[in-house]
C-alpha positions as CSV (number, residue, x, y, z in Angstrom):
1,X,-94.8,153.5,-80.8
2,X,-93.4,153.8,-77.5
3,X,-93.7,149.9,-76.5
4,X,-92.0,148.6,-79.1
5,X,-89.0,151.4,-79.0
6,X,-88.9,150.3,-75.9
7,X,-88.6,146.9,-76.4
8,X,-86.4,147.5,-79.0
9,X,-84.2,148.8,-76.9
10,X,-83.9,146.4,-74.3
11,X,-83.9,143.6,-76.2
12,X,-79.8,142.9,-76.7
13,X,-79.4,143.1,-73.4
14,X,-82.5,140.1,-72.6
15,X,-80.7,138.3,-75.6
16,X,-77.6,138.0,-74.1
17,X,-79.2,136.8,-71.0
18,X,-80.0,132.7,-70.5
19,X,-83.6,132.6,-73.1
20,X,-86.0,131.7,-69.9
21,X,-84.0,134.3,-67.7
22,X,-84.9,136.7,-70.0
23,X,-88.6,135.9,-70.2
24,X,-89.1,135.6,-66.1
25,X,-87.4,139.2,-66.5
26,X,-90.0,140.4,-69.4
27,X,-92.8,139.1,-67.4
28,X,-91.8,141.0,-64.5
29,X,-92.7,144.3,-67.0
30,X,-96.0,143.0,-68.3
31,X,-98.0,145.6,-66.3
32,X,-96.0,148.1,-67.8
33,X,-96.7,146.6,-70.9
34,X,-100.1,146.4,-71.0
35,X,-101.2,150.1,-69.9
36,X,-98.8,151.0,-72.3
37,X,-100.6,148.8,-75.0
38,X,-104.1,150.1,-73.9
39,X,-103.0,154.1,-74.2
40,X,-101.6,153.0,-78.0
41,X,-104.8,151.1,-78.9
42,X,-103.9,147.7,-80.4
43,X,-106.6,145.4,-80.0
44,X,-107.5,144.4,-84.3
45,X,-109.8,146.3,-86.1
46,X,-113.4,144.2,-85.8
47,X,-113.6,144.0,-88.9
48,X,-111.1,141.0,-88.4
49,X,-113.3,139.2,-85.9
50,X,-113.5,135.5,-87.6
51,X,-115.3,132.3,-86.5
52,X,-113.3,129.1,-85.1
53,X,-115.9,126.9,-84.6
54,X,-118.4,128.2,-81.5
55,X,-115.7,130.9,-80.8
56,X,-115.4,134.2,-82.0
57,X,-111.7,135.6,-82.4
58,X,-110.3,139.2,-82.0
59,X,-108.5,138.7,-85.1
60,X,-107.1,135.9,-87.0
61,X,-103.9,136.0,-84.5
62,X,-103.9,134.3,-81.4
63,X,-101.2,133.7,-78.6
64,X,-100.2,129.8,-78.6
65,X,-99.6,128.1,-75.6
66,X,-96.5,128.2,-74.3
67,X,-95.6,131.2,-73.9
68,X,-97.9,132.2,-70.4
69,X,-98.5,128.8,-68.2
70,X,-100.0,130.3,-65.1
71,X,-101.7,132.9,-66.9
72,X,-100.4,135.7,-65.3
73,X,-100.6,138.5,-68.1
74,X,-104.0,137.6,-70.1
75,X,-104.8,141.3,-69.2
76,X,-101.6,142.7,-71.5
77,X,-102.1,139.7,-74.3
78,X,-105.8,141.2,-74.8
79,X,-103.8,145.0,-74.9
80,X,-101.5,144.1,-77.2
81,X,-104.1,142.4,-79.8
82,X,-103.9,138.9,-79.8
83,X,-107.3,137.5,-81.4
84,X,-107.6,134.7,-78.8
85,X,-105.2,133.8,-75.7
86,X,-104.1,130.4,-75.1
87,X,-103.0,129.5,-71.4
88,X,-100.4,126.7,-70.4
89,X,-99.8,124.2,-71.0
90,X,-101.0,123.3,-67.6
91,X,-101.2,119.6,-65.4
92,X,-103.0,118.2,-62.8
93,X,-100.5,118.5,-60.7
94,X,-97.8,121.0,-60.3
95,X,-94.5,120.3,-62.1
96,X,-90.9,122.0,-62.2
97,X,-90.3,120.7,-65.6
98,X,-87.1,119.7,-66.8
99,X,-83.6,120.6,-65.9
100,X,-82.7,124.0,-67.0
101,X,-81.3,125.3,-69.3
102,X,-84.2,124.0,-71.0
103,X,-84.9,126.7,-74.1
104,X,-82.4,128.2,-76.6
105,X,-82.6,130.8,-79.1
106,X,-81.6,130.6,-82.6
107,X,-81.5,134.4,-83.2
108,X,-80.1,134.2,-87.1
109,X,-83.0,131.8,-87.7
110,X,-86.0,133.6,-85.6
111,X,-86.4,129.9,-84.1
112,X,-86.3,128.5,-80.3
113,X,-85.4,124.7,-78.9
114,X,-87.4,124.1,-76.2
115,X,-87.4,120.9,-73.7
116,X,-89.4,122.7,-70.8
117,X,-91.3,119.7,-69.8
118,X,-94.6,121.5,-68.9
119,X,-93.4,123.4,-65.7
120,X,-96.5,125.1,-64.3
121,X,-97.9,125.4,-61.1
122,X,-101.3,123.0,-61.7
123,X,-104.4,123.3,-62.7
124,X,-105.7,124.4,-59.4
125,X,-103.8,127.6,-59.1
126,X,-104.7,128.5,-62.6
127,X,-107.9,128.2,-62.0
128,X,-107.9,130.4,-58.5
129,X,-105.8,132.8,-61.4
130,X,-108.8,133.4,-63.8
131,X,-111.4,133.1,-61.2
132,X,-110.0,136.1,-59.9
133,X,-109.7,137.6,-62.9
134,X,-113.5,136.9,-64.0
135,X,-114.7,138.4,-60.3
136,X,-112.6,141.5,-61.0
137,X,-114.6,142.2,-64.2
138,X,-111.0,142.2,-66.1
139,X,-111.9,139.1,-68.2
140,X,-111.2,140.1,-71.7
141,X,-114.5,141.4,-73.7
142,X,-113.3,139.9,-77.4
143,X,-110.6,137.7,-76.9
144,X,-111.2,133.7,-76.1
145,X,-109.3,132.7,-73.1
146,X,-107.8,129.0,-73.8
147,X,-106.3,126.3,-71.3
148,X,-104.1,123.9,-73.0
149,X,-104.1,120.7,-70.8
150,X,-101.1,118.3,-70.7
151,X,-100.4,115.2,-68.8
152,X,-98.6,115.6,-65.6
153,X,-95.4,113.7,-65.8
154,X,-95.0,111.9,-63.1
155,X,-98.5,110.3,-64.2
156,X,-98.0,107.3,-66.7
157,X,-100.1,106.8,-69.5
158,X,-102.6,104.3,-68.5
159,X,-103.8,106.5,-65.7
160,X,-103.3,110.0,-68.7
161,X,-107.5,110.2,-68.7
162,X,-107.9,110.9,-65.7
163,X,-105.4,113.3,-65.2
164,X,-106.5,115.4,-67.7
165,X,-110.1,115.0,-66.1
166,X,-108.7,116.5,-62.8
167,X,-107.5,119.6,-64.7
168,X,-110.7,119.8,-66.6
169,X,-112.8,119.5,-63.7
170,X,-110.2,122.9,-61.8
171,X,-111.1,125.1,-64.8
172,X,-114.3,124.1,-66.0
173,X,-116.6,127.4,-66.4
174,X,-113.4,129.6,-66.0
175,X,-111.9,128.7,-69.6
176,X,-113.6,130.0,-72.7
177,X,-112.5,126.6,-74.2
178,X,-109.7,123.9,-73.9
179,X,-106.9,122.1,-75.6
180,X,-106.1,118.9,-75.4
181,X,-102.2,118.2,-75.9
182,X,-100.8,115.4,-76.7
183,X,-98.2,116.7,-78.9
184,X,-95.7,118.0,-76.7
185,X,-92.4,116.3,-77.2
186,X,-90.7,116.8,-73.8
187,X,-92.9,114.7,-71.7
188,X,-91.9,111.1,-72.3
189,X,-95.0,108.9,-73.6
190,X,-97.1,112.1,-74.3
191,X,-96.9,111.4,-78.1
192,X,-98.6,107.9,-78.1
193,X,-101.4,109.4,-76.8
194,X,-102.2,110.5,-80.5
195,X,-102.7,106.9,-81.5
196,X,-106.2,106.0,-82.6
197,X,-107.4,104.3,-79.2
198,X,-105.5,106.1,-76.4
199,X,-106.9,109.2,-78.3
200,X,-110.1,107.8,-78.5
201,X,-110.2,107.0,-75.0
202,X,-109.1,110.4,-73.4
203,X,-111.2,113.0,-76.2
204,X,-114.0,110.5,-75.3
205,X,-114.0,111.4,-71.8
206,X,-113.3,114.8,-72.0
207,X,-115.2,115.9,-74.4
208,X,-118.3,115.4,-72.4
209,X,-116.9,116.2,-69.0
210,X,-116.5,119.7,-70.4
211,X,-120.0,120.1,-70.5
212,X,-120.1,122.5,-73.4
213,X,-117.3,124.1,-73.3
214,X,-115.4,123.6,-76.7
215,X,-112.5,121.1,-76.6
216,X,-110.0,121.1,-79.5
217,X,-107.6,118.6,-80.5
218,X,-103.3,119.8,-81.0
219,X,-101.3,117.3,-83.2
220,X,-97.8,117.6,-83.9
221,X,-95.9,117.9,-87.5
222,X,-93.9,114.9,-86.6
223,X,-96.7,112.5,-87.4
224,X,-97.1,110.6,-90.5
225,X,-99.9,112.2,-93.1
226,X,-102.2,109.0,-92.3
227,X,-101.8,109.3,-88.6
228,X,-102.7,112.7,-89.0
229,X,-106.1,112.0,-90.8
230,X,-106.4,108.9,-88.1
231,X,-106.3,111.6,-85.3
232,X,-108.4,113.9,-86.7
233,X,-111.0,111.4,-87.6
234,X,-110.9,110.6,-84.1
235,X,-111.2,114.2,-83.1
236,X,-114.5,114.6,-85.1
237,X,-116.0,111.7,-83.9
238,X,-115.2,112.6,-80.2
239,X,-117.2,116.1,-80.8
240,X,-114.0,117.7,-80.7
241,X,-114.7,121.6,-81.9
242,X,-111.5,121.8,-84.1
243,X,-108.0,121.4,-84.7
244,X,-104.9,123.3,-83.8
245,X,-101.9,121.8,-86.2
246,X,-99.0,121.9,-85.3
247,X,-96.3,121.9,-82.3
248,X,-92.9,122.1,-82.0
249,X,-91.2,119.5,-84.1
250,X,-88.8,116.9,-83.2
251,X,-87.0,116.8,-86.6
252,X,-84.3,119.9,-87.4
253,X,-85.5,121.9,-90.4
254,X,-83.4,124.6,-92.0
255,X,-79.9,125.2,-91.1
256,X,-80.0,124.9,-86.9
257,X,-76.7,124.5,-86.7
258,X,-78.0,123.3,-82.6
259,X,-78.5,119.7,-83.2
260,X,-76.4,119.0,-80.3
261,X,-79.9,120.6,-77.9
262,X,-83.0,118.1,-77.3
263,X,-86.3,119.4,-77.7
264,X,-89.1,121.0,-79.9
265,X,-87.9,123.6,-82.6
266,X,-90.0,126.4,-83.5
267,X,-89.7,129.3,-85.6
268,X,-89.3,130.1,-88.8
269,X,-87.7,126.7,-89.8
270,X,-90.7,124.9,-89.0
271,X,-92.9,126.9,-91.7
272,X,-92.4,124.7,-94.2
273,X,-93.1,121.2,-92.4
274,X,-95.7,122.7,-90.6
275,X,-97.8,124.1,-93.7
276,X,-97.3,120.6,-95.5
277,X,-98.6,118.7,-92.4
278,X,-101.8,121.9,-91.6
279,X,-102.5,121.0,-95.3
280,X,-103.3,117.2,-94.5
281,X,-105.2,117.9,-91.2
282,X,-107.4,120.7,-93.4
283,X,-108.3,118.3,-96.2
284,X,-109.0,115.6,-93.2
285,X,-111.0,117.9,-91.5
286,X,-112.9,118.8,-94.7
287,X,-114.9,121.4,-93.1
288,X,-116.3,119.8,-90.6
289,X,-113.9,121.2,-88.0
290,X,-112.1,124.3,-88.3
291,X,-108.7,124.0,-87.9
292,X,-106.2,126.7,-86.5
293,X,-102.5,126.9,-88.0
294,X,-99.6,127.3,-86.1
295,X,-95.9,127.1,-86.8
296,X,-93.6,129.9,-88.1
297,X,-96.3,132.5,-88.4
298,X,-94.7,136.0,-88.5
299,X,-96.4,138.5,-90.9
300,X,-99.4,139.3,-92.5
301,X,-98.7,136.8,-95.4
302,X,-98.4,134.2,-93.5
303,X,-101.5,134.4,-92.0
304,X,-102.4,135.1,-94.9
305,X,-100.6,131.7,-96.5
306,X,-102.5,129.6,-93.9
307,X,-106.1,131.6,-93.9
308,X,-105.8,130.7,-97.8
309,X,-105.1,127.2,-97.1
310,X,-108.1,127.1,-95.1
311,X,-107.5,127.7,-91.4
312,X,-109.9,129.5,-89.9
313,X,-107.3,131.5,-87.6
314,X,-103.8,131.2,-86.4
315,X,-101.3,131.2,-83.7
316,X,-97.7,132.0,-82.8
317,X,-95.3,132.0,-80.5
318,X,-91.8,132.7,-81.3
319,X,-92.6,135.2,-83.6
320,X,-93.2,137.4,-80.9
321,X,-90.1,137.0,-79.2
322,X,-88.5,138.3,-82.0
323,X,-90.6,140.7,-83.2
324,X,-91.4,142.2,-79.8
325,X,-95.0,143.3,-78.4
326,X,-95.8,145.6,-80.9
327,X,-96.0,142.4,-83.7
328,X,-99.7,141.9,-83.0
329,X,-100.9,144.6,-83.5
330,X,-98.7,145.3,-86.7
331,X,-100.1,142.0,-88.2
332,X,-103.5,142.7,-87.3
333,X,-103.2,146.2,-88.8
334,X,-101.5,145.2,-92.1
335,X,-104.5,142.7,-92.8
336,X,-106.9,145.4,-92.2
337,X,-105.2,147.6,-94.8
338,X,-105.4,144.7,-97.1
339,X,-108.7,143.4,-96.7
340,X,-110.0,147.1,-97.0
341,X,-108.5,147.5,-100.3
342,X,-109.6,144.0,-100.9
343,X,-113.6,144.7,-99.9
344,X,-113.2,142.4,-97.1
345,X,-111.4,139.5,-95.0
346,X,-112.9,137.0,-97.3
347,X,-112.6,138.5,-100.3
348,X,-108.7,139.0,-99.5
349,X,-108.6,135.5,-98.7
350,X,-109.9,134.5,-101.7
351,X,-107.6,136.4,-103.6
């Protein structure tokens, strides 16, 4: 496949570039990237379409947050596969984020560090973004378009509610559904927010301010396995429409060999954790949210891993930084194979 020779190729030279030079430099490509991804045909085989809730996904593989926080290239994450595209994290108010360098890459461990500190340019601009997207007819046909929302930094947390009211009220109608964030680690306070009654407070009032639109919950695998079911308790209550377990973690898994660098790891090294703490939030959930996995996700079988522990879909992130733009569609394609043989998705699950 031409994209990913081609990414392949330039890849040791982005790796021995600064980690966010090197994506501001990839991003300047993406249009490249995404008629080269529509001439190759990635988007998953519909036969992998699965049900989150009130949302129908491409495929069981979605784009986390993270990754696009202005939402500049939905158009080449919908080319290159992913089953559902998460935008941001974005604030009510503009933000730099925090002093770079601010993410590092643990190449022998397929992990990052990240302390980015929700830089975006607001929720206003992303909005004007995928209004103009949605009036251009480019809005993608089979792919959910996400906003994760995050509290603007400069806010503190008593006034958190209705900061992530103004970002709600930007993108309401715009976003096929939204995130609420309180997991992040690199905005100080953000993480109390998962307590029982500042949680209750802000999924209580954005819940119904989003009018419909489905509003899911993100935890992080830091928390303990009873403040997890506390959260997710809360969650339900609110009318939340699922679960996406977990962030970036705090703690150093694996062999880092970086402790020395602040922030959230990702990766690889987080598997482990991460699928210990999706398997509380699923049993606490106990089908009456789905809930969609997310940390160290990089093949078929793990998707597979968390689909089987009963996620209804997944997300990734680093994975793709690694494995390069053709990953998508190569996880996407491997699970058809399999479910094929299988007689189905579910009966491949079940398995």
């Amino acid at each position: 496949m031409l994209l990913d020779t081609l990414y392949k190729t330039v890849r040791p030279a982005l790796f021995r570039m600064d980690a966010e030079t090197a994506h501001e430099r990839t991003f300047a490509a993406m249009g490249v990237a995404r008629v080269l991804a529509e001439a190759a045909g990635m988007r998953p085989d519909p036969s992998l379409a699965c049900k989150v809730g009130p949302l129908t996904f491409a495929g069981p593989v979605g784009l986390a947050a993270g990754l696009d926080k202005n939402g500049v290239a939905i158009r080449t994450w919908d080319a290159l596969g992913f089953g559902a595209i998460e935008l941001g994290t974005v604030t009510g108010q503009a933000q730099p984020g925090n002093e770079r360098p601010r993410l590092f890459r643990l190449v022998e461990e397929r992990a990052l560090i990240n302390r980015m500190g929700f830089n975006n340019l607001g929720a206003a601009a992303l909005a004007a973004q995928l209004r103009a997207l949605r009036e251009a007819g480019h809005w993608p046909r089979h792919a959910p378009v996400g906003a994760n929302l995050g509290k603007s930094k400069v806010v503190p947390n008593e006034e958190a509610v209705a900061d992530y009211l103004v970002s709600l009220a930007a993108l309401r109608g715009l976003a096929d559904y939204f995130v609420v964030n309180v997991s992040s680690p690199n905005t100080p306070g953000l993480r109390a927010l998962q307590e029982k009654e500042p949680l209750e407070r802000l999924l209580g009032a954005v819940v119904p301010a989003a009018a419909g639109t489905p509003v899911f919950l993100k935890l992080a695998p830091d928390l303990t396995d009873d403040a997890l079911v506390e959260a997710v308790e809360v969650a339900v209550q609110a009318g939340c429409a699922g679960i996406l377990a977990t962030n970036t973690t705090l703690s150093r898994p694996g062999t880092t060999g970086r402790l020395d660098q602040a922030g959230g790891l990702s990766g690889a090294p987080l598997a482990p954790l991460a699928h210990a703490k999706i398997a509380v939030v699923v049993r606490a959930a106990a089908g009456r949210v789905p809930v969609v996995g997310i940390g160290g996700v990089a093949t078929a079988d793990d998707v597979l891993a968390l689909l089987r522990l009963g996620c209804a879909a997944t997300q990734l992130y680093t994975a793709f930084i690694y494995g390069g733009p053709a990953l998508i569609a190569g996880i996407h394609g491997e699970l058809a194979r399999r479910a094929r043989e299988a007689g189905g998705l579910e009966r491949l699950i079940a398995r």
